[in-house]
C-alpha positions as CSV (number, residue, x, y, z in Angstrom):
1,X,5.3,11.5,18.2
2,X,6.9,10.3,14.8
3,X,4.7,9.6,12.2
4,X,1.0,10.3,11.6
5,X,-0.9,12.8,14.4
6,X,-4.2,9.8,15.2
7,X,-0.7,7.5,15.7
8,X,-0.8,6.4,19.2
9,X,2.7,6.1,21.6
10,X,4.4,3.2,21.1
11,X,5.4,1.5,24.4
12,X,5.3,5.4,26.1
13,X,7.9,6.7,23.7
14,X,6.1,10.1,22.8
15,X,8.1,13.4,21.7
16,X,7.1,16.2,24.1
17,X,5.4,19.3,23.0
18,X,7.2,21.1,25.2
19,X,11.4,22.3,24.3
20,X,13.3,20.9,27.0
21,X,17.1,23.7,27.1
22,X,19.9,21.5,26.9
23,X,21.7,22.8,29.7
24,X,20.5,25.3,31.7
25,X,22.5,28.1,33.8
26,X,20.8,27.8,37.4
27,X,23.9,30.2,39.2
28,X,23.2,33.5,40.2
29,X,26.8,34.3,38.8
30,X,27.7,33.8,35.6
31,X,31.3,32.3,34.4
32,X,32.7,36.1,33.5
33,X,32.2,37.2,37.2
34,X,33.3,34.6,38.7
35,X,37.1,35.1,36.5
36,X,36.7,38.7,37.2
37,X,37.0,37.8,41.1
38,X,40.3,35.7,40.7
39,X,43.3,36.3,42.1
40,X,44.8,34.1,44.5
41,X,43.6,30.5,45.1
42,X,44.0,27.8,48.2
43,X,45.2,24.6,46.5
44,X,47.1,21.9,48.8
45,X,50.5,20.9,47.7
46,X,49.5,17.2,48.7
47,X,47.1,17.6,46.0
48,X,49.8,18.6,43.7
49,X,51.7,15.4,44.5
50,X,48.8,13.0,44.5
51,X,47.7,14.2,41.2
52,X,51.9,14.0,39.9
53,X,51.9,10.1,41.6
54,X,48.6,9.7,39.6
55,X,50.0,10.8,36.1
56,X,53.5,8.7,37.0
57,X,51.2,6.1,37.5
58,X,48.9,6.3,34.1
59,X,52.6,6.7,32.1
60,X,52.3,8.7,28.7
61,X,54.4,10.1,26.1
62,X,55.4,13.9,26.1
63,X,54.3,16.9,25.1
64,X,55.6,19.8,22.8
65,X,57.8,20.8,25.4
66,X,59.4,17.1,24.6
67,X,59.6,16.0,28.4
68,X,58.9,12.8,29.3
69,X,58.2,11.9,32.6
70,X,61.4,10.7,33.5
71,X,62.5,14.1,32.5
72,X,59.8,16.2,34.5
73,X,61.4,13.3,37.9
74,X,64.6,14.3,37.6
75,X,64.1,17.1,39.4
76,X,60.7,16.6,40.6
77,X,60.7,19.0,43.9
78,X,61.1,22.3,41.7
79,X,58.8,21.2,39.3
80,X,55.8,20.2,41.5
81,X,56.6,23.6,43.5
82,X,56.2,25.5,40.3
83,X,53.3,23.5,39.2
84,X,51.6,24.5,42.8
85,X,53.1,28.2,43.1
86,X,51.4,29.1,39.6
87,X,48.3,27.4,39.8
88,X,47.9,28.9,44.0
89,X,48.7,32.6,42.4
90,X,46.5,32.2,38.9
91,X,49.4,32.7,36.7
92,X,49.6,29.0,35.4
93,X,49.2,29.6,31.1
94,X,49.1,25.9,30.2
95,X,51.4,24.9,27.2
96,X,50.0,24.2,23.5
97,X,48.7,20.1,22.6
98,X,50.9,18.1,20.9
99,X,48.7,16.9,18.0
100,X,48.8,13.5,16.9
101,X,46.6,11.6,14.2
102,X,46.1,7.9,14.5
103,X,44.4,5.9,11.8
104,X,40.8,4.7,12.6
105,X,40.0,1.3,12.1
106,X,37.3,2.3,9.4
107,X,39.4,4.4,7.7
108,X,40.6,8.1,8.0
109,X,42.4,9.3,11.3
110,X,41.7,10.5,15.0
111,X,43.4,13.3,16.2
112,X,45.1,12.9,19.8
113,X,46.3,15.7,22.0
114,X,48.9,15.1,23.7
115,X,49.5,17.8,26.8
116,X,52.8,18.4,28.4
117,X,53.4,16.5,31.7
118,X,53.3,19.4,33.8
119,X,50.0,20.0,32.1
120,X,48.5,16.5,32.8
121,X,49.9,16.9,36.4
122,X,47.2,20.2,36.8
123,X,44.6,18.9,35.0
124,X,44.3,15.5,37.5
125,X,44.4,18.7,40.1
126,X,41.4,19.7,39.0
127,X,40.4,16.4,38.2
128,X,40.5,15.1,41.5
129,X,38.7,17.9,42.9
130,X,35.6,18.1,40.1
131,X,35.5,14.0,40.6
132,X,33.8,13.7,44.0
133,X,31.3,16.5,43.3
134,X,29.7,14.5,39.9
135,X,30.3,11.2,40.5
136,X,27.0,11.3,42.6
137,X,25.3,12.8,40.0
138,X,26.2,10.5,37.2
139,X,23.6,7.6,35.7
140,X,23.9,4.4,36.7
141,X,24.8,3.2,33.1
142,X,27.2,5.5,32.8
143,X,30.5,3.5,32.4
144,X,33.3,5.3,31.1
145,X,36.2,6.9,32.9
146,X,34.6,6.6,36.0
147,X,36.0,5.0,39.6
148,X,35.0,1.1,40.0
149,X,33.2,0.9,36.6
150,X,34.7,-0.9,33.7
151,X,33.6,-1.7,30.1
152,X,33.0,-5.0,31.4
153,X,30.4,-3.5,33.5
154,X,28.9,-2.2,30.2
155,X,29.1,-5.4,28.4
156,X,27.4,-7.2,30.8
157,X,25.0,-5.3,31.3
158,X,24.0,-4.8,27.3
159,X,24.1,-8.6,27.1
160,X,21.4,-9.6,30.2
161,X,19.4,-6.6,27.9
162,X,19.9,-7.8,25.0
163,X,18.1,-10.7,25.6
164,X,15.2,-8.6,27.0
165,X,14.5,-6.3,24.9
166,X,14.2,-7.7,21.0
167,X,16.1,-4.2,19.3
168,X,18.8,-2.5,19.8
169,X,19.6,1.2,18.7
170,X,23.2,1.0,17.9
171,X,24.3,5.2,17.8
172,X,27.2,7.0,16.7
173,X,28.1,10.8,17.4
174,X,30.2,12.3,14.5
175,X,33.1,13.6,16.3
176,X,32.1,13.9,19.6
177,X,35.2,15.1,21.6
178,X,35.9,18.1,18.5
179,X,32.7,18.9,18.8
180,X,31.9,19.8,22.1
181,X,30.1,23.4,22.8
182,X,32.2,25.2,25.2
183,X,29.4,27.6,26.5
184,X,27.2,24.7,27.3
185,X,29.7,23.1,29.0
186,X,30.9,26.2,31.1
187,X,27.3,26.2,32.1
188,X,27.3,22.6,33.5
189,X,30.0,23.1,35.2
190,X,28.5,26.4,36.9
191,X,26.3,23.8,38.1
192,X,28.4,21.8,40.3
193,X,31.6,24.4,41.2
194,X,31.9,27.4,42.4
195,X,36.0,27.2,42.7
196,X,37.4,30.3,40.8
197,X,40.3,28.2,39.6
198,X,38.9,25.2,38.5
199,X,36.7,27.5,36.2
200,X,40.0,29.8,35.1
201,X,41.9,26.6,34.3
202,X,39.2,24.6,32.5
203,X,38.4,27.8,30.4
204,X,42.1,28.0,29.6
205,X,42.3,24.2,28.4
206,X,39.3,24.4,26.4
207,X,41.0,26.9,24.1
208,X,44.7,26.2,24.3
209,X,45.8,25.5,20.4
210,X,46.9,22.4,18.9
211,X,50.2,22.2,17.7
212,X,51.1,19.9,14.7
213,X,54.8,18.0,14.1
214,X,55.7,20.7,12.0
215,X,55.1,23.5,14.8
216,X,51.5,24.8,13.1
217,X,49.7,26.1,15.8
218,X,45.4,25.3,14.9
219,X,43.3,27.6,17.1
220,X,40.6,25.5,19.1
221,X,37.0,27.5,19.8
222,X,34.9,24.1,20.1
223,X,35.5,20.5,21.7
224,X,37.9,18.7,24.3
225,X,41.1,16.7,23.1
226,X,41.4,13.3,23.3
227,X,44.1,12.1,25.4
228,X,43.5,14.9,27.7
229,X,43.6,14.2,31.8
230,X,40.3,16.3,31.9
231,X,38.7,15.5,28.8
232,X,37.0,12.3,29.9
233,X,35.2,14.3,33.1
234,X,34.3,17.0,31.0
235,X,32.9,15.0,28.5
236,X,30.9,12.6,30.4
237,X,30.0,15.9,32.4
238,X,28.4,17.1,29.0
239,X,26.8,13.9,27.6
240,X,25.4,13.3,31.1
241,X,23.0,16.9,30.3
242,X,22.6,16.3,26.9
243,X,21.7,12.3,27.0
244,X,21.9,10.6,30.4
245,X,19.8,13.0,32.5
246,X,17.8,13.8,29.2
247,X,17.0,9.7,28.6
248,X,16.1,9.2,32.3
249,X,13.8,12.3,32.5
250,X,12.1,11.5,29.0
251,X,12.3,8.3,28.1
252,X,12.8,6.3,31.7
253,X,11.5,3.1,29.8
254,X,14.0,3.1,27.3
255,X,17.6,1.8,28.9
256,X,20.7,2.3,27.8
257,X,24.6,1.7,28.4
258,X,26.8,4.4,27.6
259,X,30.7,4.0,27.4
260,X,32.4,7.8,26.7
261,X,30.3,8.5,23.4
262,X,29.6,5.0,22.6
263,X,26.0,4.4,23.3
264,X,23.4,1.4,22.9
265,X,19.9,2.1,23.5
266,X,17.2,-0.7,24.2
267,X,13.7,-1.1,22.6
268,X,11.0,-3.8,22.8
269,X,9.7,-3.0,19.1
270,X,11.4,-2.1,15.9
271,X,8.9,1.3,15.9
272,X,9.8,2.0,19.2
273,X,13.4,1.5,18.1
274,X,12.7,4.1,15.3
275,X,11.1,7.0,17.5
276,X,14.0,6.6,19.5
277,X,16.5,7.2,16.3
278,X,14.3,10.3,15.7
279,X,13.9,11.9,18.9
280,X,18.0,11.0,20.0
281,X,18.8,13.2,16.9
282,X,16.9,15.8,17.7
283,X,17.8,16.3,21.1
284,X,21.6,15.8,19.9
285,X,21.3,18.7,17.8
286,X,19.8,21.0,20.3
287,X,23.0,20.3,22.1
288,X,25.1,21.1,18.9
289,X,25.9,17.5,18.2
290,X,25.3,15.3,14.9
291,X,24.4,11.7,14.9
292,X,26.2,9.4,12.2
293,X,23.9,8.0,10.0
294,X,25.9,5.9,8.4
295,X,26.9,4.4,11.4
296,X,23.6,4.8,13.2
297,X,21.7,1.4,12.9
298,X,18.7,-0.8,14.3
299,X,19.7,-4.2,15.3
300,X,17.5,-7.1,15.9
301,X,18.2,-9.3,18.9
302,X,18.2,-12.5,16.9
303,X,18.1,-16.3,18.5
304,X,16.5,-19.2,19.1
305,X,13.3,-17.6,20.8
306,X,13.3,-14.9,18.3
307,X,13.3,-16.3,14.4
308,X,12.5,-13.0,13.1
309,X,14.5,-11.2,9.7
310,X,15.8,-8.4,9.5
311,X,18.7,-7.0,7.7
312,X,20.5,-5.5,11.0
313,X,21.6,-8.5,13.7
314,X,24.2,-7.8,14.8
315,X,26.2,-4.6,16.2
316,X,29.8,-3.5,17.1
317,X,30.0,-2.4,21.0
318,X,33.3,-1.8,23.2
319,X,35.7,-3.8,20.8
320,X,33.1,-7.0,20.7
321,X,30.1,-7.6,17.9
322,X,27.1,-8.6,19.8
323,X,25.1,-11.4,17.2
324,X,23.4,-15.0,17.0
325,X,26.2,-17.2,18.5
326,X,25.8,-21.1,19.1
327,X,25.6,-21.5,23.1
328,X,24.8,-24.7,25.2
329,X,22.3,-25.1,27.9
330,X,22.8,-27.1,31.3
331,X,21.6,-30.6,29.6
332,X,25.0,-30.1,27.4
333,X,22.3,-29.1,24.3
334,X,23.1,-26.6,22.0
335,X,21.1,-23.3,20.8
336,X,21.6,-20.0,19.3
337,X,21.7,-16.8,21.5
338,X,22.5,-13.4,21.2
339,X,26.0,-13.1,22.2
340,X,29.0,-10.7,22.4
341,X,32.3,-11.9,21.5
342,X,35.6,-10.1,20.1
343,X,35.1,-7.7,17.2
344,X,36.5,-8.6,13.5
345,X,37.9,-5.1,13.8
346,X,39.2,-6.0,17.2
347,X,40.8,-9.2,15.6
348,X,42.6,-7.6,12.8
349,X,44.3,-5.1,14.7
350,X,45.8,-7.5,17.1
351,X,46.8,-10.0,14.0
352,X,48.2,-6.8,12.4
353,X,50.5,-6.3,15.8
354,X,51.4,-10.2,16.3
355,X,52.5,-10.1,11.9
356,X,54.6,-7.3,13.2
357,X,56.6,-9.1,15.6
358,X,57.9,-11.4,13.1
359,X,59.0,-8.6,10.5
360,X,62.6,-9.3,11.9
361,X,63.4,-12.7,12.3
362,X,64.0,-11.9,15.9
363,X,66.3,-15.1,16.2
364,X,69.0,-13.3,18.3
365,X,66.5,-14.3,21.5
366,X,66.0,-17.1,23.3
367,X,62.2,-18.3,23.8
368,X,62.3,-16.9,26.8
369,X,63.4,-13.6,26.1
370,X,60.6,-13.9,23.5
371,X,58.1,-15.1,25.5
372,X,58.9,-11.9,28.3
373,X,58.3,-9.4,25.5
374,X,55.0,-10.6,23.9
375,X,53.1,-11.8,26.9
376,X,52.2,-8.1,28.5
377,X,50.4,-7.8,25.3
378,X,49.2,-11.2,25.4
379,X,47.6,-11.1,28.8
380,X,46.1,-7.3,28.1
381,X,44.0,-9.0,25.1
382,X,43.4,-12.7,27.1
383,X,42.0,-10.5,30.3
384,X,40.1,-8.1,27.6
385,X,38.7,-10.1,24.8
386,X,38.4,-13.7,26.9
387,X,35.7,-12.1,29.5
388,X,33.2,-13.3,27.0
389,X,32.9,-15.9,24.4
390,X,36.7,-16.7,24.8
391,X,36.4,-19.3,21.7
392,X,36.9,-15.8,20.1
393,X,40.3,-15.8,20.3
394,X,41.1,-19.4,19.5
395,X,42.0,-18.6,16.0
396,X,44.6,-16.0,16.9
397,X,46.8,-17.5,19.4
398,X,47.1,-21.1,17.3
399,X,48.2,-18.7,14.4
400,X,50.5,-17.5,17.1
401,X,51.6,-21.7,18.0
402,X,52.1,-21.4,14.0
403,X,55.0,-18.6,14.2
404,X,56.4,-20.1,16.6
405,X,56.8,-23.0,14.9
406,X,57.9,-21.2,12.2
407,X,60.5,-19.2,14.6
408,X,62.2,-22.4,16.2
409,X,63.1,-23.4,12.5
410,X,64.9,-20.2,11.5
411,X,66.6,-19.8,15.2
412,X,68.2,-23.6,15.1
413,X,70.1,-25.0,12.5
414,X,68.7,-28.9,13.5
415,X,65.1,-28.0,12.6
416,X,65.7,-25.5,9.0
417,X,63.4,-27.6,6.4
418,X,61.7,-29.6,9.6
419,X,58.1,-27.5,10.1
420,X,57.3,-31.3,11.6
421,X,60.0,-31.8,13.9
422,X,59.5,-27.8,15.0
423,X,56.5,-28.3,16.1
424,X,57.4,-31.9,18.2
425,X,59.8,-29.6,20.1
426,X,57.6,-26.6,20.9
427,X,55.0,-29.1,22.3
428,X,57.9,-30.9,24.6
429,X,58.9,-27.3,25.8
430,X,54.8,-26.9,26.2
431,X,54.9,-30.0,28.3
432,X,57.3,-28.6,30.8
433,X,56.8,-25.4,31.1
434,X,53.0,-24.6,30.0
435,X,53.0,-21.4,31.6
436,X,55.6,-19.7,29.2
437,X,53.2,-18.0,27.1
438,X,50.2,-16.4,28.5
439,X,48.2,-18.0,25.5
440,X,49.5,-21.1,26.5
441,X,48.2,-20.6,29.8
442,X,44.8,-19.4,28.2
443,X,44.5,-22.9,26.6
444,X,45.4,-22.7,23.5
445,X,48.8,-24.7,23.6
446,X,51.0,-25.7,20.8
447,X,49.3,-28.5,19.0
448,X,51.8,-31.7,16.9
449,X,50.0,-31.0,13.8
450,X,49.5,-28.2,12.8
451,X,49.1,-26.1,9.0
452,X,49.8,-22.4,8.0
453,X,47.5,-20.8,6.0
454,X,46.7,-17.6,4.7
């Protein structure tokens, strides 16, 4: 228990006197005998071109090798025969990951591996074997990279809780995917297969270097990449030992939705909330992980029923910032509830794209042409971002109406110096065709009056 020993639980969260492993080896045979015994393996070369269908599929730029997948489908037959002839006889090395960094929204950069495609193509091999054996083993609010489960799922289920339960532990792991421990994982994965190769290969992945732009290879003894085929299995695989199965076993009061590494926890008080903080971090660092302080917080559930203060009230969750929002009831009266809608991070990064489709004039296409290269985009965020509180998005796609407005007057002559006029004519070609733009479609069509600002 956190806090003074004549303290009593709070709500049944009590820290155990007994050390609970994180993961513990059950198998008589240990990882090293089991690679000692490989030499030939029985893999299906349907397998091999379900998982190559799979990757064609998911798309993907290429590797170090610099093949993209057209290139690896120009002469498919060899290369999915090689693929299966070297993974069947154990002699399949995997390549080095193409490292990328991408900036974070907060500041700093992610790195991104990158595999080859004839990499990706044998790790959704092993993928699609490993799959069916933990998916029945995986908590129910478990969401991420997992068949028939969305982050909608997750969202949806956080907001019905969030008006349940009045607190909210909002927690961050520092670095999760770099910091994976590789023996720990080896040993969940002793738990569920026995298959020589799937072990060989996995242990093979887990240590292949990055390799920078400038050909710097950076030796890898912890972690899983990001951007990986395998990556997400394995690391759900690891976070369902160290947290899920932990939570459910400990804590079974407490729920929780967890996307990847992005978890939310539930808690009826704000003490509760805290033991929770402590004993998470704890157990995290018995499983070699770190929890992020400074992006670890305690939110209260704020709205109409609950007039509390506290300086937390809102938190960040799956791209959307869960807070007091004005709703309306089913007598068309209005009241504040706790509501999810998209994120200002969320927001900037998709005004930051749409600012960057105007950086040419892009006058040399007709509003059609226009219209057939921004609405995949578009309809990604609308089908996204609109599942809840679509009032969200209003103010991006009239700032959208705005360029456009701003476009027709720099692609003909009639309307230069006419902002007025510009915007008559975008609302007559709204008028016949409303389905042009997906935004348009959304709702938010191109109003007469309208005013640029900002």
């Amino acid at each position: 228990m956190i806090g003074s020993s004549d303290e009593a639980p709070v709500m049944g969260v009590e820290r155990s006197n007994q050390i609970i492993q994180p993961i513990e080896l059950i198998n008589h045979k240990t990882w090293e005998e089991l690679m000692q015994q490989a030499k030939s393996f029985e893999i299906s070369k349907h397998l091999v071109m379900e998982a190559w269908l799979r990757i064609k599929s998911n798309g993907g730029s290429a590797g170090v090798d610099k093949q993209s997948i057209s290139d690896f489908e120009k002469n498919l037959k060899d290369n999915l025969y090689r693929i299966w002839n070297r993974m069947s006889s154990g002699s399949y090395q995997p390549s080095a990951v193409k490292l990328v960094e991408i900036p974070k929204a907060g500041g700093g950069k992610r790195p991104l591996g990158i595999p080859t495609v004839t990499d990706r193509v044998c790790q959704m091999v092993a993928v699609m074997i490993l799959e069916p054996k933990l998916e029945p083993i995986f908590h129910n609010d478990s969401y991420g990279y997992r068949p028939k489960r969305s982050a909608h799922d997750a969202l949806n289920q956080a907001r019905s809780r969030c008006w349940k339960y009045d607190w909210v532990v909002d927690m961050d792991i520092k670095g999760f995917f770099d910091n994976i421990d590789h023996n720990l994982l080896k040993k969940a994965l002793l738990r569920h297969t026995d298959l020589k190769w799937v072990l060989l290969y996995i242990k093979r992945w887990l240590v292949v270097p990055y390799e920078t732009e400038k050909g710097e290879k950076i030796e890898r003894f912890k972690g899983v990449p990001q951007g990986s085929v395998i990556g997400p299995v394995l690391a759900n695989l690891f976070l369902h030992y160290a947290f899920d199965e932990w939570m459910a076993r400990s804590y079974p009061q407490i729920p929780f939705e967890r996307y990847a590494d992005d978890t939310i926890c539930h808690c009826r008080t704000e003490h509760e909330a805290e033991v929770m903080k402590e004993v998470i971090k704890e157990r995290l660092a018995e499983c070699d992980l770190e929890l992020n302080e400074n992006k670890t917080s305690i939110v209260y559930c704020k709205d109409s029923n609950r007039k509390g203060n506290h300086k937390h009230i809102k938190f960040d969750f799956l791209g959307f910032t869960f807070r007091p929002r004005r709703a309306i009831n089913k007598r068309g009266e209005y009241f504040l509830s706790f509501l999810p809608a998209i994120s200002t991070k969320a927001s900037k990064r998709i005004g930051e794209t749409m600012r960057s489709w105007w950086k040419t004039s892009r006058t040399d296409k007709t509003l059609e042409e226009l219209a057939e290269k921004i609405n995949p985009l578009l309809q990604g965020w609308i089908n996204y971002y609109g599942k809840f509180y679509k009032t969200g998005l209003y103010h991006l796609f009239e700032r959208l109406n705005l360029r456009l407005s701003i476009w027709v007057t720099k692609k003909f002559k009639r309307f230069r110096g006419h902002r007025t006029r510009a915007k008559q004519w975008l609302e007559r070609v709204y008028k016949t065709t409303p389905n042009l733009f997906s935004h348009w479609k959304f709702g938010i069509k191109p109003p007469q009056s309208m005013r640029l600002t900002g």
